[in-house]
CHARMM-style PDB file with segment names, atoms N, HN, CA, C and O in Angstrom:
ATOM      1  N   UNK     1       0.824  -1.177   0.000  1.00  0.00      PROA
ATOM      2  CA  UNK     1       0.000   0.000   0.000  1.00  0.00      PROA
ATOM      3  C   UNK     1       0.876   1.250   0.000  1.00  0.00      PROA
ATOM      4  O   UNK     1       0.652   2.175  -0.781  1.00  0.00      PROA
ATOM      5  N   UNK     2       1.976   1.271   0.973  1.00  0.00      PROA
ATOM      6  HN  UNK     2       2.157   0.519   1.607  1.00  0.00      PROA
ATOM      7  CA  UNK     2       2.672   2.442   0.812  1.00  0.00      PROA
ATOM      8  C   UNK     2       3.396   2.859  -0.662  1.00  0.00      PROA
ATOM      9  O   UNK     2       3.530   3.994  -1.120  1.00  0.00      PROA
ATOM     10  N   UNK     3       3.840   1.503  -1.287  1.00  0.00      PROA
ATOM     11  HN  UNK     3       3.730   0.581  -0.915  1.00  0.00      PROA
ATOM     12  CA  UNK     3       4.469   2.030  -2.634  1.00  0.00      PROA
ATOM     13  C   UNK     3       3.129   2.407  -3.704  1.00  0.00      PROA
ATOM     14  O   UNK     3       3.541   2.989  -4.707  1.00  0.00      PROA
ATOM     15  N   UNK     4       2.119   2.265  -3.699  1.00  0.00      PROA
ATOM     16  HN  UNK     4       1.784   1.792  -2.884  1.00  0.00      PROA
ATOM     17  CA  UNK     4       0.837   2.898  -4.260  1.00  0.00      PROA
ATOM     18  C   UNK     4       0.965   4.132  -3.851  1.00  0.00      PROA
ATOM     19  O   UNK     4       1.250   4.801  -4.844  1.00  0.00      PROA
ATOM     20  N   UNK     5       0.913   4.735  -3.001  1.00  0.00      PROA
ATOM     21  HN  UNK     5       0.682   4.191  -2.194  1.00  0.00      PROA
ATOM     22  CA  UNK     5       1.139   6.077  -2.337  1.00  0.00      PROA
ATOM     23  C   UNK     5       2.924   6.825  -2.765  1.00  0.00      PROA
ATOM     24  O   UNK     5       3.099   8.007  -3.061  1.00  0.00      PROA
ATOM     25  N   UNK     6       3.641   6.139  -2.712  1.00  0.00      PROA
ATOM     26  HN  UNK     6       3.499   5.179  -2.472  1.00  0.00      PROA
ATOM     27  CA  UNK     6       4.816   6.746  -3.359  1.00  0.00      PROA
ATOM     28  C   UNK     6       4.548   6.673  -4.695  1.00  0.00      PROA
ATOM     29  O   UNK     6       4.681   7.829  -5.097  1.00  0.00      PROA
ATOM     30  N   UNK     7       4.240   5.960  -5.626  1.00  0.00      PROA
ATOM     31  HN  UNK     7       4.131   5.021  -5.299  1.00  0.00      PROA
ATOM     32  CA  UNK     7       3.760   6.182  -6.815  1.00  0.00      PROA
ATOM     33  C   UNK     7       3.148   7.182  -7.685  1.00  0.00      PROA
ATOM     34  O   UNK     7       3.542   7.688  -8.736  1.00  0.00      PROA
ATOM     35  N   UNK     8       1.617   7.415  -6.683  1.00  0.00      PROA
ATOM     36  HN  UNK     8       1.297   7.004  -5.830  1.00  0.00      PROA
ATOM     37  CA  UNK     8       0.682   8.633  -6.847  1.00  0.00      PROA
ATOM     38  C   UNK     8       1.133   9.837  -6.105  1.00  0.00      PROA
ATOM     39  O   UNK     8       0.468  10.833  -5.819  1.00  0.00      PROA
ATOM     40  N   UNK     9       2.283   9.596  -5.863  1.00  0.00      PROA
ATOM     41  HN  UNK     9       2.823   8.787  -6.095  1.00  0.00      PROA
ATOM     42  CA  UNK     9       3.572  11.065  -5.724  1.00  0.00      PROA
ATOM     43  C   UNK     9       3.921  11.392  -6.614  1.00  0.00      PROA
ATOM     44  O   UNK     9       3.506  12.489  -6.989  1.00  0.00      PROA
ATOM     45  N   UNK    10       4.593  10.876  -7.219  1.00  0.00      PROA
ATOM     46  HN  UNK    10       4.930   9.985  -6.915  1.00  0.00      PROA
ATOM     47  CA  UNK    10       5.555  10.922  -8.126  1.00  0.00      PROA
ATOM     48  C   UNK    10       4.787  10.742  -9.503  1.00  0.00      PROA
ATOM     49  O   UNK    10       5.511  11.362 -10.281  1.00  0.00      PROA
ATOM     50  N   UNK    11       3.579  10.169 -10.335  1.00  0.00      PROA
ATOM     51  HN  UNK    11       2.990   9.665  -9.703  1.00  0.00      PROA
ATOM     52  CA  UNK    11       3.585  10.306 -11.985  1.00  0.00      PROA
ATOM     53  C   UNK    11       1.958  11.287 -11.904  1.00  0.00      PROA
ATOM     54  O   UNK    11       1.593  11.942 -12.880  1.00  0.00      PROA
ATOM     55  N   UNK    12       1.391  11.249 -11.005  1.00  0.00      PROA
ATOM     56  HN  UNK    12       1.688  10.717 -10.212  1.00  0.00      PROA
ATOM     57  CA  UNK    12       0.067  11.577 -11.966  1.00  0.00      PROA
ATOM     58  C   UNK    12       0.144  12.687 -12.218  1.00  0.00      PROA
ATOM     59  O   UNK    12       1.239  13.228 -12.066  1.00  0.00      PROA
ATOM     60  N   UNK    13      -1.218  13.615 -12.798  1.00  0.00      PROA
ATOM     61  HN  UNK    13      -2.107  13.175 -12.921  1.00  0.00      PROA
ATOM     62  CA  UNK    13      -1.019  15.150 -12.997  1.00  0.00      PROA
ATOM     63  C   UNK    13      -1.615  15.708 -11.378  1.00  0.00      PROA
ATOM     64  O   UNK    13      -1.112  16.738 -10.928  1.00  0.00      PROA
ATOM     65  N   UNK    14      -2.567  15.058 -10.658  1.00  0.00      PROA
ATOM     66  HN  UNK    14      -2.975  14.222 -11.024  1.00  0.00      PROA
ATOM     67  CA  UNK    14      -2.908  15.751  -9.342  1.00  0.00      PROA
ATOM     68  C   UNK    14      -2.710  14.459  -8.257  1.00  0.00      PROA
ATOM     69  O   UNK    14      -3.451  13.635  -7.722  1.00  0.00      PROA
ATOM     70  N   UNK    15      -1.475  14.734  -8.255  1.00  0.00      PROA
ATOM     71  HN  UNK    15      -0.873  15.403  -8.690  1.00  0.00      PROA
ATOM     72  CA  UNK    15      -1.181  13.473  -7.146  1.00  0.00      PROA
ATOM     73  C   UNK    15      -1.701  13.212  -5.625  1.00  0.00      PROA
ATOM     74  O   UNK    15      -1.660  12.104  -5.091  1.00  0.00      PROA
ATOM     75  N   UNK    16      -2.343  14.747  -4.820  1.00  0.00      PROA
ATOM     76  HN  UNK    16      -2.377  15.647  -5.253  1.00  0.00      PROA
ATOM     77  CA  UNK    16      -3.107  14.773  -3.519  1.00  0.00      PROA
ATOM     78  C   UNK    16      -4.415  14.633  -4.244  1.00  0.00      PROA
ATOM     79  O   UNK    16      -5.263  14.412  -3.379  1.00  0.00      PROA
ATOM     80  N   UNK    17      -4.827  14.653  -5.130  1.00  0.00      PROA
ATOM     81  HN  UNK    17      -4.138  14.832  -5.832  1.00  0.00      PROA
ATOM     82  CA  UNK    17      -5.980  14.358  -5.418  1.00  0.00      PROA
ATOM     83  C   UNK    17      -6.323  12.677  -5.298  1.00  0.00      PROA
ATOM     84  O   UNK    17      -7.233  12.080  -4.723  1.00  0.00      PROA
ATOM     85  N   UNK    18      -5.361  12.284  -5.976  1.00  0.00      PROA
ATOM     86  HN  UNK    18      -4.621  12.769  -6.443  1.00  0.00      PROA
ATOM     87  CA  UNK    18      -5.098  10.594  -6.375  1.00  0.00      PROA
ATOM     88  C   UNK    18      -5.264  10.143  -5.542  1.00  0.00      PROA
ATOM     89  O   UNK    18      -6.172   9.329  -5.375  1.00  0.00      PROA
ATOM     90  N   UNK    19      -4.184  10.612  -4.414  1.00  0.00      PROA
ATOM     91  HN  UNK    19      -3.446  11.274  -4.550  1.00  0.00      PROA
ATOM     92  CA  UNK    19      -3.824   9.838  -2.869  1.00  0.00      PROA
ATOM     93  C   UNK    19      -4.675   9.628  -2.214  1.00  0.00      PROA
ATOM     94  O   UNK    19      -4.806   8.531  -1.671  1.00  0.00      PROA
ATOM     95  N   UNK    20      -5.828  10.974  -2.005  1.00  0.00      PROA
ATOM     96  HN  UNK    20      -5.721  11.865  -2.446  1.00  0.00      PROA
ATOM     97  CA  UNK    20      -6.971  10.962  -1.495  1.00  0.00      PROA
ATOM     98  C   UNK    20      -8.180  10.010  -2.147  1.00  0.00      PROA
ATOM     99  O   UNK    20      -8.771   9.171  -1.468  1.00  0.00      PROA
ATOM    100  N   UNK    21      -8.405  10.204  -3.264  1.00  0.00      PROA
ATOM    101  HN  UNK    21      -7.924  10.885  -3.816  1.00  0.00      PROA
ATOM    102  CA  UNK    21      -9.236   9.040  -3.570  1.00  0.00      PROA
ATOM    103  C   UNK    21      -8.811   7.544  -3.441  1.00  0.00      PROA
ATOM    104  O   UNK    21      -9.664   6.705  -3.729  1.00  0.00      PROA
ATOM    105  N   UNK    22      -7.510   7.105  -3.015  1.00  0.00      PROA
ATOM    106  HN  UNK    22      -6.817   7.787  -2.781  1.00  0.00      PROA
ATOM    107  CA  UNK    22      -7.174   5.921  -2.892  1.00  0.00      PROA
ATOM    108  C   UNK    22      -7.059   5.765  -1.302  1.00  0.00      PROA
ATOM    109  O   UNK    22      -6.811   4.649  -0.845  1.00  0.00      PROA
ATOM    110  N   UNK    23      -7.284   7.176  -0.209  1.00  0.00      PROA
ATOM    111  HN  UNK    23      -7.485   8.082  -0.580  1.00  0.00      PROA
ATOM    112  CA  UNK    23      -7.393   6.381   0.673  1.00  0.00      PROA
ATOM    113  C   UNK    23      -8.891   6.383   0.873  1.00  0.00      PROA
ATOM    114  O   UNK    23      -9.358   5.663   1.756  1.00  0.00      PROA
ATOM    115  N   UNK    24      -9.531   6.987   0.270  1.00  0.00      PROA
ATOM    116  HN  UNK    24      -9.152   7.571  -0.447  1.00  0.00      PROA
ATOM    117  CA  UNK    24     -11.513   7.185   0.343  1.00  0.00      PROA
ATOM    118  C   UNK    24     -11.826   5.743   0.396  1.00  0.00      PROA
ATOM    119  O   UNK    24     -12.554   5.184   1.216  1.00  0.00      PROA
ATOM    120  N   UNK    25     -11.125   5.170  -0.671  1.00  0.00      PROA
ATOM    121  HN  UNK    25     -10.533   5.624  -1.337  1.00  0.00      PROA
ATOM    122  CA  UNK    25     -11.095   3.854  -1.116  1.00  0.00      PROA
ATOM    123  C   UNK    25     -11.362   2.935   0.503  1.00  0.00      PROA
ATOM    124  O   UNK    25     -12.362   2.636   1.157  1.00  0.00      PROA
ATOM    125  N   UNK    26      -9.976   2.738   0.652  1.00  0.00      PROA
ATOM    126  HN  UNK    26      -9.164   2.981   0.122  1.00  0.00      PROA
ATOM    127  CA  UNK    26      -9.184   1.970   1.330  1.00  0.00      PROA
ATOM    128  C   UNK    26     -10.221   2.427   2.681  1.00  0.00      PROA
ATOM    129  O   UNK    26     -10.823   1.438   3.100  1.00  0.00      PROA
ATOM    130  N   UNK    27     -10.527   3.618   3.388  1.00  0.00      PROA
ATOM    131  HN  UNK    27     -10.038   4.421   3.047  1.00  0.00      PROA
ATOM    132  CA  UNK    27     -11.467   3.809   4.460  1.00  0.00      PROA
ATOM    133  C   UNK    27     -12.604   3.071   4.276  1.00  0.00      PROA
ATOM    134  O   UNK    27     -13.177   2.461   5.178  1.00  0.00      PROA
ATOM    135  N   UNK    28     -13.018   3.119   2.882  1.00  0.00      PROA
ATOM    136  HN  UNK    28     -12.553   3.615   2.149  1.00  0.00      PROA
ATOM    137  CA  UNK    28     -14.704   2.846   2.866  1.00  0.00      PROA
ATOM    138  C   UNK    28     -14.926   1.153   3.194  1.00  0.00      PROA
ATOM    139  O   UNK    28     -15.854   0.787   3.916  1.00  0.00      PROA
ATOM    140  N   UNK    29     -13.994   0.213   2.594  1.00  0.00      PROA
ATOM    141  HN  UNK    29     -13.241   0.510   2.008  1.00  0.00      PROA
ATOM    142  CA  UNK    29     -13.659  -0.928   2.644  1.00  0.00      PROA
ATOM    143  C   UNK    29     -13.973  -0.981   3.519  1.00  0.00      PROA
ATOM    144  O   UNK    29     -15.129  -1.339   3.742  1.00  0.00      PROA
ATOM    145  N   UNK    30     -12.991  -0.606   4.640  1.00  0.00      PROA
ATOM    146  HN  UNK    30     -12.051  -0.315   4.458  1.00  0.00      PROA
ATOM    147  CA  UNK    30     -12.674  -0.774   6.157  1.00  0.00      PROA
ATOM    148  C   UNK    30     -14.066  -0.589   7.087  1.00  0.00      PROA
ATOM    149  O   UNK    30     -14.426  -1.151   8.122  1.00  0.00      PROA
ATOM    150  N   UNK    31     -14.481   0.109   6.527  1.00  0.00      PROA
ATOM    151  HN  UNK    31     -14.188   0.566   5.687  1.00  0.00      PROA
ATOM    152  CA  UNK    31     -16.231   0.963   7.757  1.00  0.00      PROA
ATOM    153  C   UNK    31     -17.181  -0.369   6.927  1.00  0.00      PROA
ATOM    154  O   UNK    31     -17.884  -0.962   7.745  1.00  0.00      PROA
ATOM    155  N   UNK    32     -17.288  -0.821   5.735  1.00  0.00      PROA
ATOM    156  HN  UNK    32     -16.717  -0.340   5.069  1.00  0.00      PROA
ATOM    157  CA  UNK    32     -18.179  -1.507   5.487  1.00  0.00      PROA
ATOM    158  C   UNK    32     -18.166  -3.228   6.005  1.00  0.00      PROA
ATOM    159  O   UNK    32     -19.068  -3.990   6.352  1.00  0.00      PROA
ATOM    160  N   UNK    33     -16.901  -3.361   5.881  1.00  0.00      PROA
ATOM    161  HN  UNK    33     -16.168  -2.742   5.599  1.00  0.00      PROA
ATOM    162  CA  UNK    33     -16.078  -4.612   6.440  1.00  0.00      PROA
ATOM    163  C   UNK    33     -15.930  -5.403   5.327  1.00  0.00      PROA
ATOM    164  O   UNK    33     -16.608  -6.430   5.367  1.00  0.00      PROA
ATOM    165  N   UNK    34     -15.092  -5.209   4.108  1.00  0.00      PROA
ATOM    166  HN  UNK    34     -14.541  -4.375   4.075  1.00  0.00      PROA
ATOM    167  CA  UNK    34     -15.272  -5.686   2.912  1.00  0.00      PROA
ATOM    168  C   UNK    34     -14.041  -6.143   2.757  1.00  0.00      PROA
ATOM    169  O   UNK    34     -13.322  -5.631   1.898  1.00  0.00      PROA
ATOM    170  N   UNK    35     -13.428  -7.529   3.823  1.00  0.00      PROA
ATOM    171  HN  UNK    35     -14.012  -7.945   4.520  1.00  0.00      PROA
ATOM    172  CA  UNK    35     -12.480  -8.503   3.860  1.00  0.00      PROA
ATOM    173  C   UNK    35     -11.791  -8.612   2.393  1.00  0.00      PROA
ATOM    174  O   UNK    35     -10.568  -8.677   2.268  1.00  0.00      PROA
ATOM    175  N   UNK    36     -12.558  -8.623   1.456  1.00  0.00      PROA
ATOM    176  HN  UNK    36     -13.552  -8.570   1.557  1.00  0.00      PROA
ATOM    177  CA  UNK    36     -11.573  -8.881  -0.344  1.00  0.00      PROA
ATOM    178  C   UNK    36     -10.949  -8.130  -0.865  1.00  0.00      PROA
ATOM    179  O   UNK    36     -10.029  -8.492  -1.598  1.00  0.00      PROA
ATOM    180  N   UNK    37     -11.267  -6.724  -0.643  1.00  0.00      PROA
ATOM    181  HN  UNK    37     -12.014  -6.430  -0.048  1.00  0.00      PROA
ATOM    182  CA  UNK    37     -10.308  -5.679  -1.473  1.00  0.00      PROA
ATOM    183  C   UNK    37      -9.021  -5.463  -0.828  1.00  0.00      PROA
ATOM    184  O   UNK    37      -8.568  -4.499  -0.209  1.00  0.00      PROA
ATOM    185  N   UNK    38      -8.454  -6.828  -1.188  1.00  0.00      PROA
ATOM    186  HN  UNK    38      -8.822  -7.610  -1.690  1.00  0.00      PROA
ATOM    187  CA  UNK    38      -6.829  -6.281  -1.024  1.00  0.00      PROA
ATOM    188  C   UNK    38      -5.916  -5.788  -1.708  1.00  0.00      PROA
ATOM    189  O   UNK    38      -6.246  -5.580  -2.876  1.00  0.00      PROA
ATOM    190  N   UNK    39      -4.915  -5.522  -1.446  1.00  0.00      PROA
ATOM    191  HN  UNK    39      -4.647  -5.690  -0.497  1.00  0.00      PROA
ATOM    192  CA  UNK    39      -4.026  -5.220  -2.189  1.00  0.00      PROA
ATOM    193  C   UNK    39      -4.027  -5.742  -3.751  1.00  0.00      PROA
ATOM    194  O   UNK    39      -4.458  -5.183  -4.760  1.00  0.00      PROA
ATOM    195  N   UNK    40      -3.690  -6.415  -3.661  1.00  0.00      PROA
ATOM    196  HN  UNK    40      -3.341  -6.869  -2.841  1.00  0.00      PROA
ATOM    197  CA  UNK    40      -3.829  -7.631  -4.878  1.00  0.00      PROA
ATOM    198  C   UNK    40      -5.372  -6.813  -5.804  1.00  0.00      PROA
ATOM    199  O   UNK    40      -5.084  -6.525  -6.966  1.00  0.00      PROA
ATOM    200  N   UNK    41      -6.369  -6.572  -5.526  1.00  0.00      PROA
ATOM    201  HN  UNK    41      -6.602  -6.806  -4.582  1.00  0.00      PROA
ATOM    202  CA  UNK    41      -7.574  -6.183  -5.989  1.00  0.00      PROA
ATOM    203  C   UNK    41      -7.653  -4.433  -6.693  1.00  0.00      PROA
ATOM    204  O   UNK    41      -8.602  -3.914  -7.281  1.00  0.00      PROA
ATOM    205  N   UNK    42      -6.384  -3.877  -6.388  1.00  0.00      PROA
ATOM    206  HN  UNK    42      -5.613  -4.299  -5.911  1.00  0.00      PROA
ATOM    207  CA  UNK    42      -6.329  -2.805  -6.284  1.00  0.00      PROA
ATOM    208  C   UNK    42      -5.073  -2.697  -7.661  1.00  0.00      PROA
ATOM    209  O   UNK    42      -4.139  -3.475  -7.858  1.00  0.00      PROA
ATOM    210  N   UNK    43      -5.488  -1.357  -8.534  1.00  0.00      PROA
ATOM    211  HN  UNK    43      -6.247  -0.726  -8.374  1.00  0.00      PROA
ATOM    212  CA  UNK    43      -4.562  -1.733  -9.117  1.00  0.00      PROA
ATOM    213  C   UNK    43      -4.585  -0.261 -10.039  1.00  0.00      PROA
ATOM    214  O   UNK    43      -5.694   0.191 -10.321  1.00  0.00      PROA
ATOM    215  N   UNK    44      -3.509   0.382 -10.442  1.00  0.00      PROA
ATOM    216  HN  UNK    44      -2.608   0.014 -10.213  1.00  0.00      PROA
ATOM    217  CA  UNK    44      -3.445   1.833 -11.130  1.00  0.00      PROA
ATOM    218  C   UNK    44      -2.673   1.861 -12.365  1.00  0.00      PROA
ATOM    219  O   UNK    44      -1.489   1.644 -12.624  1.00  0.00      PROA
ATOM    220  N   UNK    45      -3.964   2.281 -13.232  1.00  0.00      PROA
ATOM    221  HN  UNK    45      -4.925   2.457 -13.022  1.00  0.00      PROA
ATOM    222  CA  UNK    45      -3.591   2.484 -14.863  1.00  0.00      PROA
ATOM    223  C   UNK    45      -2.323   3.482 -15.088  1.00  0.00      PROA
ATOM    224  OT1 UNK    45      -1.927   3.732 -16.227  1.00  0.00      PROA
TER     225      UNK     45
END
């Protein structure tokens, strides 16, 4: 997860934008209790 986050540092055009929607992500999982979206499930064009 952290090298996803060093990543969306470094190439996109709005990289706090990115970061933030990938942790919106990663929170919402968590509050719903949605055990499958792991790492592995996750993945940036």
């Amino acid at each position: 997860m952290s090298k996803m986050f060093r990543l969306l540092q470094l190439y996109p055009a709005s990289p706090l934008e990115d970061q933030l929607q990938l942790w919106v992500i990663c929170i919402f999982n968590y509050l719903i209790g949605n055990t499958n979206n792991h790492i592995k499930n996750l993945s940036l064009l």
